[in-house]
C-alpha positions, -999 to 999 in steps of 0.1 A, spaced: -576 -21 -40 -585 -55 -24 -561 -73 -48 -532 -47 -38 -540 -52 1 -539 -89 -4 -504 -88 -21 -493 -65 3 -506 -85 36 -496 -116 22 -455 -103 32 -463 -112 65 -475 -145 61 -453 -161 38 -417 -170 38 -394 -143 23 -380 -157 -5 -409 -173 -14 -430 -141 -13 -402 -123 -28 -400 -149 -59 -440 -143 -67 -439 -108 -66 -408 -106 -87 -431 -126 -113 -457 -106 -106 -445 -77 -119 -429 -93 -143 -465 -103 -155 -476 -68 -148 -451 -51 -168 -460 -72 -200 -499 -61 -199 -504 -32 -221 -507 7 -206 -543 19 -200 -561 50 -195 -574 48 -159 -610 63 -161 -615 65 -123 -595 88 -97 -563 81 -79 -562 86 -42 -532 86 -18 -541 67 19 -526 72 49 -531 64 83 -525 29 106 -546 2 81 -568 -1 57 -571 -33 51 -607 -46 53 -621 -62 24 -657 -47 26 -640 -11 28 -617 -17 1 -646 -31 -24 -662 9 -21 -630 19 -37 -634 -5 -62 -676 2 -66 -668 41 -69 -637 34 -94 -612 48 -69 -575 35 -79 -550 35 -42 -519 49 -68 -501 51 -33 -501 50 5 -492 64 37 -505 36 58 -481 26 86 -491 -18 75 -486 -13 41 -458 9 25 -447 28 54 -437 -12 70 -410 -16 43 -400 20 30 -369 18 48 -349 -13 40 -333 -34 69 -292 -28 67 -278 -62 56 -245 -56 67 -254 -67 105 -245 -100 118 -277 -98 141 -307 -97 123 -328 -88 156 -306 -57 153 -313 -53 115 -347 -52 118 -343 -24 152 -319 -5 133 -348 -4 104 -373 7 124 -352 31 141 -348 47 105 -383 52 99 -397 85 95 -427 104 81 -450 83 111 -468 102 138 -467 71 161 -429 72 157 -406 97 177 -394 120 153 -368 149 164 -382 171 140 -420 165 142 -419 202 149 -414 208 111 -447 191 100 -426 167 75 -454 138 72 -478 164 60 -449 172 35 -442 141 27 -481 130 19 -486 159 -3 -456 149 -24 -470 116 -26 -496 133 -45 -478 150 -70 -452 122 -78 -483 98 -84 -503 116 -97 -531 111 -77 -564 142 -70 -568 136 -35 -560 117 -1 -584 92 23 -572 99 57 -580 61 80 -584 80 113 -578 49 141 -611 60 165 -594 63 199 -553 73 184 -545 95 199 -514 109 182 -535 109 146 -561 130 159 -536 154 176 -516 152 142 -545 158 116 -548 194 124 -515 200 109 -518 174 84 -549 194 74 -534 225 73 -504 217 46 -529 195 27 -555 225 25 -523 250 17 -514 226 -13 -546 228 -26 -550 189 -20 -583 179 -16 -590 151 11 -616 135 35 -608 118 66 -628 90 77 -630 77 112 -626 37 111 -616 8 139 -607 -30 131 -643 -42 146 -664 -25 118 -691 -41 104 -711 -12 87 -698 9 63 -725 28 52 -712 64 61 -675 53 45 -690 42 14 -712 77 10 -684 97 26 -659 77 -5 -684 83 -35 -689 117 -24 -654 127 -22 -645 103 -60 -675 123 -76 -659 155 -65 -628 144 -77 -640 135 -110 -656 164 -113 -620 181 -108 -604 161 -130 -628 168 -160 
């Protein structure tokens, strides 16, 4: 997990075509190392970030695998791609934004419908993952008025999940890292 953060964070600091060259060859190098039976558990993320190192080293301590997210700086940033057929790229990057769906912090016309929760459980199935870590922002307001529902499909899906309440100024992780091996032993114990 801390080497997938870093690759994904890294998009905002370096030049595009730059970044876009080393990931190319990343894969490239990825794609040439021989398929392996994962021993741990996959987990889906969602939420605002997850991006501190010290959090991200209890994934890796309690072999939990991220084999997807739902995390509004990592994969929800760039699941819509930017049109290219503007001539103003200010506009490109509005339009883009515009087009993003699935986020609570977002307007969405049809939030009525519960769609995120929809769209996090099928993030499950097509990765194959045994559960989801919900990053709760302390203070968001329109997460903690969401999770209910979120809860609700996840729970009707039969998708196990914790959620964990986190801000950017934490320093002691003691309750996330018992709260994550808890929830990967129970997961392992599912998948055996």
């Amino acid at each position: 997990p801390t080497k997938r953060s870093a690759v994904l964070k890294a998009s905002f600091f370096m030049l595009k075509d730059a970044y876009t060259a080393k990931l190319e060859k990343l894969n490239e190098e990825l794609e040439k190392l021989p398929d392996c039976e994962w021993k741990g558990v996959k987990v889906i993320t969602s939420g605002i970030i997850c991006d501190n190192p010290s959090l991200l080293k209890i994934f890796e301590e309690n072999d939990v695998a991220i084999a997807a997210d739902d995390v509004a700086q990592e994969s929800r940033s760039f699941r819509v791609d930017a049109p290219e057929n503007f001539d103003d790229p200010m506009m490109a990057l509005a339009t883009q934004f515009a087009n993003q769906d699935y986020d609570v912090l977002l307007f969405d016309e049809h939030s009525s419908e519960n769609r995120r929760a929809e769209h996090v459980a099928s993030l499950v199935r097509e990765n194959e993952a045994q559960g989801v870590i919900v990053f709760m922002q302390q203070f968001c307001d329109p997460e903690e008025m969401e999770y209910p529902y979120l809860k609700k499909a996840l729970d009707a899906a039969g998708i196990l999940h914790i959620k964990l309440g986190i801000d950017q100024q934490m320093r002691d992780f003691g309750q996330a890292s018992t709260a994550i091996q808890a929830f990967a032993d129970v997961l392992k114990t599912q998948k055996d």
